[in-house]
N, C-alpha and C positions, 0 to 999 in steps of 0.2 A: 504493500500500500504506500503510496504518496503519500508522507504525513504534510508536507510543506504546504497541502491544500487543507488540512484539518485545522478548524478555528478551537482551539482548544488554548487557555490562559498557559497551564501548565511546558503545555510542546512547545510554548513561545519561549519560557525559560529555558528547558532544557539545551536548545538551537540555540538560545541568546548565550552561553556560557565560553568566556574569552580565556579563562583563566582555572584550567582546573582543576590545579594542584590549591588552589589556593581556598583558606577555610569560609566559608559562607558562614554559616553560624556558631556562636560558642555561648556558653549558658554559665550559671553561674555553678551549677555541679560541678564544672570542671569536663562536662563533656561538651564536641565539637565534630562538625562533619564539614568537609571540602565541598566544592562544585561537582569534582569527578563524581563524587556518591551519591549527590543526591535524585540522582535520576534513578540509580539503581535502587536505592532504600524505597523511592517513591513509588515505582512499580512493583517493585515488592508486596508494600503496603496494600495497593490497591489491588493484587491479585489476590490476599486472602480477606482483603472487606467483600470480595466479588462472588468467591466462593466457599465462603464458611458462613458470611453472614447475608448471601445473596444480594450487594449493592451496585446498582447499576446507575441510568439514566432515570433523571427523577425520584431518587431516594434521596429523602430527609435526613443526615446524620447532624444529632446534638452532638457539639465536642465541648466537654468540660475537663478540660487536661490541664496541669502548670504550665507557662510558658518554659518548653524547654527547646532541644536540638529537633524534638519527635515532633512539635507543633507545627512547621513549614512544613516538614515530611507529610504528616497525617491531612492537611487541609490543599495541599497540590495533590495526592492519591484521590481524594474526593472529585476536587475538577476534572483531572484524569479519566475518570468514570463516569462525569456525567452528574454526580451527583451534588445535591445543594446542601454545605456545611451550612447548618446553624451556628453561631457562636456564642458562649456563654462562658461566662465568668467561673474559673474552678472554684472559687469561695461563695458561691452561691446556696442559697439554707436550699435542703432539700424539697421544701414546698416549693420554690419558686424554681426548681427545674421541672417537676413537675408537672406543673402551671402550664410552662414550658411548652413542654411536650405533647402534652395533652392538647394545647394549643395550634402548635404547628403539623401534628398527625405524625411526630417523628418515628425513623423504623428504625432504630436505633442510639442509643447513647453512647459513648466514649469518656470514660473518664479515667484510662489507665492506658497509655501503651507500652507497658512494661509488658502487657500482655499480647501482643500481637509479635510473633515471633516469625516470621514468612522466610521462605529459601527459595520458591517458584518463580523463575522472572515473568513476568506478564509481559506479552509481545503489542509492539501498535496497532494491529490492527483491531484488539479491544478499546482502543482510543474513543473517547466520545467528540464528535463533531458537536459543538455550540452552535447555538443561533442567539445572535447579539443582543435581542431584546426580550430574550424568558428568561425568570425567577433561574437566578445563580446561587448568591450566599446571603445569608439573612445575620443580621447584625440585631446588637440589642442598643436603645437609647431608654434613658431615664431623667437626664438631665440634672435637674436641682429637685425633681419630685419624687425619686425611690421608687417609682413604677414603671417597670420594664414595659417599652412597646417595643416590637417587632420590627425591624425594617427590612425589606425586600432591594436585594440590588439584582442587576442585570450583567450576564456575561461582558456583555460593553463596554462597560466601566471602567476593567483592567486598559483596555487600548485607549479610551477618554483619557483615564486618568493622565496619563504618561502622557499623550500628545498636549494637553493642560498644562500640566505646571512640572515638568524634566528639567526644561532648562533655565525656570525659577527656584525648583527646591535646590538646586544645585549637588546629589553627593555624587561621588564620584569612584572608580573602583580603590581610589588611595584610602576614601572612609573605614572606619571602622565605626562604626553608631550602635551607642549605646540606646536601647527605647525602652523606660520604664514604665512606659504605657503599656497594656495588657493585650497579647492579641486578639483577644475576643473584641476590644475597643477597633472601633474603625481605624482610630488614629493610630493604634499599635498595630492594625494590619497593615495600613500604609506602609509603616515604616519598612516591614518585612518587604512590604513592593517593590520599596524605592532601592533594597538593598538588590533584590533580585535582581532586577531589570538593569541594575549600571555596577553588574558584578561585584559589590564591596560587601562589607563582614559587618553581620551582624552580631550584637552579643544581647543575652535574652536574660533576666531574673527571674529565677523560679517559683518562688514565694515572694512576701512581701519587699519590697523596695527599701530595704532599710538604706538612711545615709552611709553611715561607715560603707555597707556592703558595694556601694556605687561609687564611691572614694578609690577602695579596693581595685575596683573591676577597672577602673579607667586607667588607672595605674600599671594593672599588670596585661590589659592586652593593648593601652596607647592608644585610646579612644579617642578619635578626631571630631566627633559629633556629640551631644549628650541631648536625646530627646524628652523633656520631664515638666512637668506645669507647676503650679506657683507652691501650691501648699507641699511638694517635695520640695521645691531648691529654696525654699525658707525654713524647710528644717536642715537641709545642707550648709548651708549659712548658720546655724547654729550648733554644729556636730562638733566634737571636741578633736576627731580625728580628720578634721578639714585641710586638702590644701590647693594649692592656687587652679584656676583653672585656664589659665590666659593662654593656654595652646589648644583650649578647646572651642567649639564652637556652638555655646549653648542654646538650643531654640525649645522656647516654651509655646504653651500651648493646652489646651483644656478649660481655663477658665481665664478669667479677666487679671492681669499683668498688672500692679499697681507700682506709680512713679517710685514708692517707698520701696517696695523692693528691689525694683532695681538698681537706685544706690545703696539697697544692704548687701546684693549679691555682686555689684564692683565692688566694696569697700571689702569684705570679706572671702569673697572669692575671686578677685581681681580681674574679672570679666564682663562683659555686655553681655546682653541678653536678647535676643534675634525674638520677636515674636510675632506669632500669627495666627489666622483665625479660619475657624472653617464650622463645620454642623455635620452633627453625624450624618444627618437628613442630606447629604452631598459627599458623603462620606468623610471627605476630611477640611481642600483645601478651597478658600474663598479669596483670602488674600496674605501676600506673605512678607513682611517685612526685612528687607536686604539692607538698611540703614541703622542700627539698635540706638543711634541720636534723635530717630524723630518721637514725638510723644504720638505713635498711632501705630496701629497694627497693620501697616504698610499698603502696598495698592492692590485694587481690586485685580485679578488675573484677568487677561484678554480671553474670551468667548463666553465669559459670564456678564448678562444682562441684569441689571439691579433696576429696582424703583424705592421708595420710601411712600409708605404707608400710615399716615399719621407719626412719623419718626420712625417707624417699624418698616424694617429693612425685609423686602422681598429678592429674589432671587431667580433666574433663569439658568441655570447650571450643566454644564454637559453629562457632570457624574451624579445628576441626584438621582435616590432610591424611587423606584417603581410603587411605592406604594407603604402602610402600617397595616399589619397582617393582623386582620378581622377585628379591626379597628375603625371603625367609620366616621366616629367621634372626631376622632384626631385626625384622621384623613380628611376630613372637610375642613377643617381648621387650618391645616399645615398645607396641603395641596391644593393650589388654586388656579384652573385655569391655566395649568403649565407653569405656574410660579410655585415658587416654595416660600412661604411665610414663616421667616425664621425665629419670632418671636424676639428678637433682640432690636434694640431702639440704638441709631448708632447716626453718625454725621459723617458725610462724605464730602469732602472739600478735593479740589483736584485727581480725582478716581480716589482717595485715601480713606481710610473706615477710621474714624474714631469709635471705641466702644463704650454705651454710655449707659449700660444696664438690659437687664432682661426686662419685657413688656411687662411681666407677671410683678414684678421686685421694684417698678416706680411705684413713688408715692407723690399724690397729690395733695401739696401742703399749700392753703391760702390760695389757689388756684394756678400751682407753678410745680409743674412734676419735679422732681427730687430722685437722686438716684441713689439707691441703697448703697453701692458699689462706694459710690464719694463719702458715704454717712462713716461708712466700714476703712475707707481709707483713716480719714479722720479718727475716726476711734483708736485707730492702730497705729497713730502717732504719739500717742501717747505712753508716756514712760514705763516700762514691763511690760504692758501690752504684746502679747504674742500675735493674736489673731483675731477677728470677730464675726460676725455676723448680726447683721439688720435683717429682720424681713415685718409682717402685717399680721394680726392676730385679727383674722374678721368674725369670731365666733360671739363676742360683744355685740351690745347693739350698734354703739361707736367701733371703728376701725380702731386698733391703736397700733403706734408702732413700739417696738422691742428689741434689747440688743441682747445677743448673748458674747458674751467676753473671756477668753482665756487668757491670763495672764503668765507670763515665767514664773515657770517652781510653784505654781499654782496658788500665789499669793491673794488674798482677798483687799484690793484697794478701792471697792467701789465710792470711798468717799472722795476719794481721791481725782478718781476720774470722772466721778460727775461737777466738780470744780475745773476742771483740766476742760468739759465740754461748754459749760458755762460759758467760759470766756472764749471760746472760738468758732461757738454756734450761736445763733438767732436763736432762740427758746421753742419757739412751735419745731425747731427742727431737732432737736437732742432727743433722743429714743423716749418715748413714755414708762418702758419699764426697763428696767440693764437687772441679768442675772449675772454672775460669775459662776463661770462651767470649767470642769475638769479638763473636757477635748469638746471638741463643736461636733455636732451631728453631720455626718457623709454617707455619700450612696458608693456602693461596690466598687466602682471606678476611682474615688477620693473628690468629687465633685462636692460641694457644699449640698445640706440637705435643707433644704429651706421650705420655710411654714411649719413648722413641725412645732410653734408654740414654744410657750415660755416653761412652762411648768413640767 
């Protein structure tokens, strides 16, 4: 068989590989596979999902595995096939795989490839031929809410992406990127993309992301990239075994960037900080900042169409997902008319995205929206101040607003900092109620979990 005529993501790698002595990914176990293997590992895999657990074209597989060397293997064996990988978070409570499952008609789980042991090489002509515009891999979004939706992308998206933003993201086969984003995360599956397709090494964490652990790993494989969003490289910035990062090239990413930390993380990690901004709902990228001087999340990418919708930034996207799986709710909401309704409120001056809060998190004070995001800056200027969070308690008959506040060493200074808000806010704008919390409430990802009440 012809494979060079098979539209298949996977067959694109394998062809696309320049380099194949050299390691594609390494984990933090300390295991590691080259280019040359993973085509072999990969057919492997997919010759005994095909015949022990009968997967072919159009089978559902949940994968809830650690991000290790087996995760690229096990989720190219799937495309390979034919089949549509679900993704899911391996720290997920068991009701909500579940949920899951039960949800999408999965015909199969994964949560171990310690157990898949294959010796049989699968030949191409088992190859699955795609067609560009049916359901490929289904991703999960939850946002700031803790409620997994579904998101449906299409085989297309792999060849969108890449013609999109290659020679925007910039890495290159000399990278080494590190991504402590999870591959179940769209933005940790990028990363795995961007490694494939321009032949450089990725290195993967298996469990949690500790600092120390990412100090570690940069160190000992000479990490050129660090992919990681604010509430990691703010606890990096305060890790006792920290050191400089000014040969790296850190680009953040997952939630909103504040001016404050980025001179904590030059002053203490001696480096800028690259960011940018995307929606799982487009899978990752909208716009990417190649300047870490400008105060904005850099310009919008060419062949994405934008409007503003009452401040609410809509989107035209080449890589957005097909659809929120049997979710109609939110599919009216979020899909409109071929735009995608991002839900964030942002200013574009010269194509450039300023981020000015999510739709859900302004507050309307005296008839002048207010952005949670700047309250939470603010807060967090303040002396021991670690982290915080604003959001709206509409369970009252009045709206009110609320802050919840961690400080270092988990010190109680609420007198303190309401004196410290006093003098640098207008009074209607200073939280109505401020708790002191041990850690702020987050969804599986590390995203903030907002609305979740004071009490």
């Amino acid at each position: 068989m012809n494979t060079s005529k098979l539209n298949n993501f996977a067959l694109e790698i394998f062809e696309g590989i320049k380099y194949p002595e050299k390691i594609f990914c390494v984990d933090s176990k300390g295991q590691s596979i080259k280019y040359k293997d993973l085509q072999e590992r990969t057919r492997q895999l997919a010759h005994g999902l095909k015949t022990i657990h009968n997967i072919g074209p159009g089978s559902r597989v949940a994968i809830a595995i650690d991000d290790s060397v087996h995760w690229p293997v096990l989720f190219l064996a799937l495309i390979l096939l034919g089949a549509n990988p679900i993704l899911l978070f391996s720290n997920m409570v068991g009701t909500d795989i579940d949920k899951i499952i039960s949800t999408t008609d999965a015909d199969l789980l994964i949560t171990d490839t310690e157990d898949f042991v294959f010796k049989t090489y699968i030949e191409l002509e088992g190859c699955h031929n795609w067609e560009d515009n049916v359901p490929c891999w289904w991703g999960l979004s939850s946002g700031g809410t803790g409620r997994h939706k579904i998101i449906v992308h299409n085989h297309g998206s792999f060849k969108k992406l890449y013609e999109l933003a290659n020679e925007q993201i910039k890495v290159t086969s000399r990278d080494v990127i590190l991504c402590t984003a999870k591959m179940a995360f769209p933005y940790g599956l990028a990363q795995m993309f961007w490694a494939l397709r321009n032949n450089a090494t990725l290195c993967l964490i298996t469990k949690t992301p500790a600092p120390s652990l990412i100090f570690r790993m940069i160190k000992k494989h000479n990490v050129t990239r660090l992919n990681v969003g604010p509430y990691l490289l703010n606890a990096m910035c305060d890790c006792r075994n920290r050191h400089m990062l000014d040969q790296v090239k850190v680009v953040c990413s997952g939630e909103y960037l504040s001016e404050g930390l980025r001179e904590k993380v030059l002053e203490q990690l001696g480096c800028k900080v690259y960011d940018t901004y995307g929606a799982t709902e487009v899978w990752t990228t909208i716009s990417i900042q190649n300047n870490p001087d400008t105060k904005d999340m850099g310009e919008i990418l060419p062949q994405i169409d934008y409007k503003l919708v009452d401040g609410e930034l809509y989107i035209k996207h080449p890589v957005q997902a097909m659809m929120y799986w049997k979710d109609g709710q939110a599919n009216q909401k979020t899909f409109r008319d071929g735009w995608v309704a991002t839900g964030d409120i942002v200013e574009v001056k010269d194509n450039r995205i300023r981020f000015l809060g999510r739709k859900d998190d302004m507050i309307k004070i005296k008839g002048t929206f207010v952005s949670m995001l700047d309250l939470e800056d603010t807060i967090n200027k303040c002396e021991h101040v670690e982290e915080s969070l604003v959001s709206v308690d509409h369970s009252g008959p009045v709206a009110e607003t609320y802050a919840l506040v961690k400080y270092r060493n988990n010190h109680d200074r609420l007198p303190e900092l309401r004196r410290y808000l006093k003098d640098v806010l207008p009074s209607d704008k200073i939280p109505m109620k401020i708790k002191m919390v041990d850690k702020l409430p987050r969804t599986v990802n590390n995203k903030l979990k907002r609305h979740v009440g004071i009490d």
